[in-house]
Short mmCIF file of the C-alpha atoms (twelve columns), coordinates in Angstrom:
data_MODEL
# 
_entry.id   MODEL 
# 
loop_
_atom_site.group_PDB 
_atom_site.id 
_atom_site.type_symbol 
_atom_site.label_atom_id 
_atom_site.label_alt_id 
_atom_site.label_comp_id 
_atom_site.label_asym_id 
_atom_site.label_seq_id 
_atom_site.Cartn_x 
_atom_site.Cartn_y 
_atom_site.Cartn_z 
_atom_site.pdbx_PDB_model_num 
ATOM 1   C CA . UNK A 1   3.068   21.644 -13.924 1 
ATOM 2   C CA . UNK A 2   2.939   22.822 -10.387 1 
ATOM 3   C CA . UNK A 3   3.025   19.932 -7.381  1 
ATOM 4   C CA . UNK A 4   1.656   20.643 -4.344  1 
ATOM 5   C CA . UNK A 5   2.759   18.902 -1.371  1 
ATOM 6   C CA . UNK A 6   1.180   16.108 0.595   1 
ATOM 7   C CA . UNK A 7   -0.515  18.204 3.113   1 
ATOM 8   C CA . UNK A 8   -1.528  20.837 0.625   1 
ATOM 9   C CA . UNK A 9   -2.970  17.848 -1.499  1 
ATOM 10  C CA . UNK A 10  -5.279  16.683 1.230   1 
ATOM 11  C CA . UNK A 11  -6.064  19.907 2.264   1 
ATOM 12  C CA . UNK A 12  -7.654  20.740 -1.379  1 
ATOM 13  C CA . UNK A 13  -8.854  17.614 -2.703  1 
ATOM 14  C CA . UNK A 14  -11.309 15.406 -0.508  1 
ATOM 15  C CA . UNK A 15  -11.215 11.449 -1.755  1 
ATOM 16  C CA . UNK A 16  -14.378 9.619  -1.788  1 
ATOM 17  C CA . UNK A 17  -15.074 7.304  0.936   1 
ATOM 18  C CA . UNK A 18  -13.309 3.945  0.227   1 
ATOM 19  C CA . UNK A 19  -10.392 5.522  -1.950  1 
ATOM 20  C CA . UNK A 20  -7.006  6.309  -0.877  1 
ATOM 21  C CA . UNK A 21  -3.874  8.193  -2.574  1 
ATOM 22  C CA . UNK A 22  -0.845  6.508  -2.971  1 
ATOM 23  C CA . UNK A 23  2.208   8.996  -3.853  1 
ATOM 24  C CA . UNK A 24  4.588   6.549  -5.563  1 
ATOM 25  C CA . UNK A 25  6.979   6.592  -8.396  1 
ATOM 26  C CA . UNK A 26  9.843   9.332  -8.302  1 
ATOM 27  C CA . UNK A 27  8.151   10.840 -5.898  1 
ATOM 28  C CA . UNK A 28  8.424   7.963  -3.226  1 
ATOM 29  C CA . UNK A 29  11.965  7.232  -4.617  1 
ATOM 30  C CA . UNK A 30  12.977  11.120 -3.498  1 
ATOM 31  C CA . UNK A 31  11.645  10.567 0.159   1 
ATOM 32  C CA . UNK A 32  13.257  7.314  0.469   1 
ATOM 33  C CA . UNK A 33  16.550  9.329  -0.967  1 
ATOM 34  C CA . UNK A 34  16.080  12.123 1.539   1 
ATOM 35  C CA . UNK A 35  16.240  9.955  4.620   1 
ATOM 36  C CA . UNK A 36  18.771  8.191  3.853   1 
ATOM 37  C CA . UNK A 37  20.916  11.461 3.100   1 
ATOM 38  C CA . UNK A 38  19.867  12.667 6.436   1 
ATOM 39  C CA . UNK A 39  21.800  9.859  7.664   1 
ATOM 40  C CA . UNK A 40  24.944  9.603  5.601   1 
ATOM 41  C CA . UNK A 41  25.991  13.383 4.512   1 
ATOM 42  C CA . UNK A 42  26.686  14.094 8.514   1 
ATOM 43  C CA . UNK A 43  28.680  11.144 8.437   1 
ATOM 44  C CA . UNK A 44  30.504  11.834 4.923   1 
ATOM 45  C CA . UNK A 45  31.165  15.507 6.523   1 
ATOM 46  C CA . UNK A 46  32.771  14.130 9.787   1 
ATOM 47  C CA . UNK A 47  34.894  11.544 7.548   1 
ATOM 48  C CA . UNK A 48  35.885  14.251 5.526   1 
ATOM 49  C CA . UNK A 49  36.988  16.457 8.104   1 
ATOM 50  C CA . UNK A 50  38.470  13.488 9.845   1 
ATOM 51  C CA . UNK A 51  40.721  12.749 6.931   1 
ATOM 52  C CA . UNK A 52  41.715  16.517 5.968   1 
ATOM 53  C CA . UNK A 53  42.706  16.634 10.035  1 
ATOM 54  C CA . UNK A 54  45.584  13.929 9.584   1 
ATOM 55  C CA . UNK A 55  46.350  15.258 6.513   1 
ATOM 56  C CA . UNK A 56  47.028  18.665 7.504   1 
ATOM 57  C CA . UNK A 57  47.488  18.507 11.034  1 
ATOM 58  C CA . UNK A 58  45.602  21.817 11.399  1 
ATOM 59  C CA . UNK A 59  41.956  22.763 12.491  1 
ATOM 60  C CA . UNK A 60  42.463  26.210 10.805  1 
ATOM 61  C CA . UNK A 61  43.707  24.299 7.548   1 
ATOM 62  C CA . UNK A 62  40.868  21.572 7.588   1 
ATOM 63  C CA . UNK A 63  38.473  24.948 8.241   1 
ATOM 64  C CA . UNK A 64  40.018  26.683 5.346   1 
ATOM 65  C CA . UNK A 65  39.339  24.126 2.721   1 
ATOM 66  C CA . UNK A 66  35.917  23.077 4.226   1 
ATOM 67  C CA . UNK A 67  34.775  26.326 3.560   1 
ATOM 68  C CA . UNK A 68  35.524  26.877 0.001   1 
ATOM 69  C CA . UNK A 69  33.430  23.654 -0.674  1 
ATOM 70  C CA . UNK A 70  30.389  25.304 -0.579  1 
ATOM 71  C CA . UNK A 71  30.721  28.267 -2.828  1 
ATOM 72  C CA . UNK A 72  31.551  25.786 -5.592  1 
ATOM 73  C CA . UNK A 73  28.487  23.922 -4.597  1 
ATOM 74  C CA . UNK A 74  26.038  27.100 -4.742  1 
ATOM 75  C CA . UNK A 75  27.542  27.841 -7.828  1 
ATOM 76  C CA . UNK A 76  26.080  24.488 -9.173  1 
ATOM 77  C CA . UNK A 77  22.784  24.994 -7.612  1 
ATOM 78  C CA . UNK A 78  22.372  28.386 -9.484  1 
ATOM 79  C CA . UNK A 79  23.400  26.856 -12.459 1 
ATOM 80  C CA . UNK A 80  21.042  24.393 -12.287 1 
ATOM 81  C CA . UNK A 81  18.257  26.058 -11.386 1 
ATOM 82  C CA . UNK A 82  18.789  28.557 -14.325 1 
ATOM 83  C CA . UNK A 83  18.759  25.819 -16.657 1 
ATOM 84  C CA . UNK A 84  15.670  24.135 -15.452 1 
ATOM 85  C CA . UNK A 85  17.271  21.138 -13.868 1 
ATOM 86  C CA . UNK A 86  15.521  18.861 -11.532 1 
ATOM 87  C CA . UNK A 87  17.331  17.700 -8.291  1 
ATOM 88  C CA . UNK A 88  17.566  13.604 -9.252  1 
ATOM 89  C CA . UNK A 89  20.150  11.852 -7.607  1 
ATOM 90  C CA . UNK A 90  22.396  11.959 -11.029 1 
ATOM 91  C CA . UNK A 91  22.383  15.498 -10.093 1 
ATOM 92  C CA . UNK A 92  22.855  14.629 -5.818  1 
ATOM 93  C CA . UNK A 93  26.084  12.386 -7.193  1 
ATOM 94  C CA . UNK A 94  27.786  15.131 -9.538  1 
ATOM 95  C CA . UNK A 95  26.940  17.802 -6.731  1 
ATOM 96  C CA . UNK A 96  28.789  15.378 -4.070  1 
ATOM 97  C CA . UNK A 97  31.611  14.902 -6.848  1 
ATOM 98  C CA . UNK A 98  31.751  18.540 -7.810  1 
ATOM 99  C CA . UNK A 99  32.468  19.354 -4.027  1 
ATOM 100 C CA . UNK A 100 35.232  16.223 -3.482  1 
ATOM 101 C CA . UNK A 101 37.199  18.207 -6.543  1 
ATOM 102 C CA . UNK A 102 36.446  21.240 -4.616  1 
ATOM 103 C CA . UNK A 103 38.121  19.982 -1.512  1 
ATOM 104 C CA . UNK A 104 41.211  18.242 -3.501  1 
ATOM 105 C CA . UNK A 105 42.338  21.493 -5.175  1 
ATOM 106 C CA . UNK A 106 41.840  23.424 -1.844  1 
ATOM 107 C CA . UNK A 107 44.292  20.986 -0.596  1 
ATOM 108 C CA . UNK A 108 46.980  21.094 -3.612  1 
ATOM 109 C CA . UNK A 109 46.301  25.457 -3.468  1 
ATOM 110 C CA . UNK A 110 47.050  25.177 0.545   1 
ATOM 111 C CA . UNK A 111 49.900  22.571 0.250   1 
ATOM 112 C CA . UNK A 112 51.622  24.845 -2.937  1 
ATOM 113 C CA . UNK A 113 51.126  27.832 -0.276  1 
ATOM 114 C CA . UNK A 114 52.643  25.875 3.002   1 
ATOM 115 C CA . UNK A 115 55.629  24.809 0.360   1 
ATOM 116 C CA . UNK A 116 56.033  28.529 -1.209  1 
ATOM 117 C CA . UNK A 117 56.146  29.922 2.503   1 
ATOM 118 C CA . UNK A 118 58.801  27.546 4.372   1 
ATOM 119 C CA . UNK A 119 61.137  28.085 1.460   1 
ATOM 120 C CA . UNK A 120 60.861  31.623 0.829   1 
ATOM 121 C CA . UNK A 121 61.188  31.709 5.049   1 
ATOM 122 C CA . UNK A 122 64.570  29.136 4.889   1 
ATOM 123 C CA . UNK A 123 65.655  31.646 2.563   1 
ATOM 124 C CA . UNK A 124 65.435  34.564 4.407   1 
ATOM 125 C CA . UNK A 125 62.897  36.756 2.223   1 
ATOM 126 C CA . UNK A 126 59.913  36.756 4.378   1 
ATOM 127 C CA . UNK A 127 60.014  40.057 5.791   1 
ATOM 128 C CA . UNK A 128 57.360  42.209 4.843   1 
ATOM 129 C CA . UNK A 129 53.867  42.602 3.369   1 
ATOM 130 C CA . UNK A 130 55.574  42.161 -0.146  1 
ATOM 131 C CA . UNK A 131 57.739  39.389 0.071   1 
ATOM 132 C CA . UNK A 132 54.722  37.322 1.448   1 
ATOM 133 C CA . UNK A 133 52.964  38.425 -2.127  1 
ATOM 134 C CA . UNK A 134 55.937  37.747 -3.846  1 
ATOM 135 C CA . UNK A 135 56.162  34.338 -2.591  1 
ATOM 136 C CA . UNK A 136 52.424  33.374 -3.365  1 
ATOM 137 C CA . UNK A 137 52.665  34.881 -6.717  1 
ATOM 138 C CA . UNK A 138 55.954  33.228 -7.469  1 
ATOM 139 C CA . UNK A 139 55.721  31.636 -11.353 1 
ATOM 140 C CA . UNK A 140 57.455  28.624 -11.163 1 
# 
């Protein structure tokens, strides 16, 4: 079933005088959701960024693992939408947890990288293209 939106709605249908239209259920719930998410995902970002900062005591880092987030996250939208999925906020919640995983194994990949690097440099074996790809490709 198609649903138009409010101001289609009222463009199309004319109510009787002495009626009015009420848009409730999941419907209202949704709005209510998207205002409040207007709020707190700028704030969740900044936190986020805030916290991978200290952590890594890099802008460049923090940018690094910020910006793999969202090709995990328009990997679930595609998914979903090829399944038939409607956004709810189960969906919002495993989206948000889908992207804090995200950001946790960019920071293990980048911290196993920083590690790999300063050793291979203390031991004297960065110093060319290859022993750079030797040292990220190193099986442990």
């Amino acid at each position: 079933m198609f649903l138009m939106p409010k101001r289609r709605f009222r463009e199309k249908v004319q109510l009787p005088p002495g009626y009015q239209l009420i848009w409730s259920g999941q419907f209202e719930f949704m709005e209510r959701v998207k205002e409040r998410l207007l709020i707190v995902v700028p704030i969740t970002l900044l936190l986020v960024f805030l916290l991978l900062y200290f952590n890594t005591r890099s802008v460049a880092k923090t940018m690094i693992i910020l910006m793999a987030v969202p090709f995990s996250a328009i990997g679930a939208v595609w998914f979903l939408y090829f399944l038939g999925y409607n956004m709810s906020i189960a969906v919002w919640v495993g989206l948000i947890a889908l992207m804090g995983v995200d950001a946790e194994t960019g920071m293990f990949m980048l911290l196993y990288l920083d590690l790999a690097y300063h050793e291979a440099q203390a031991k004297g074996k960065m110093r060319n293209w290859d022993d750079l790809r030797e040292t990220i490709v190193e099986v442990r």
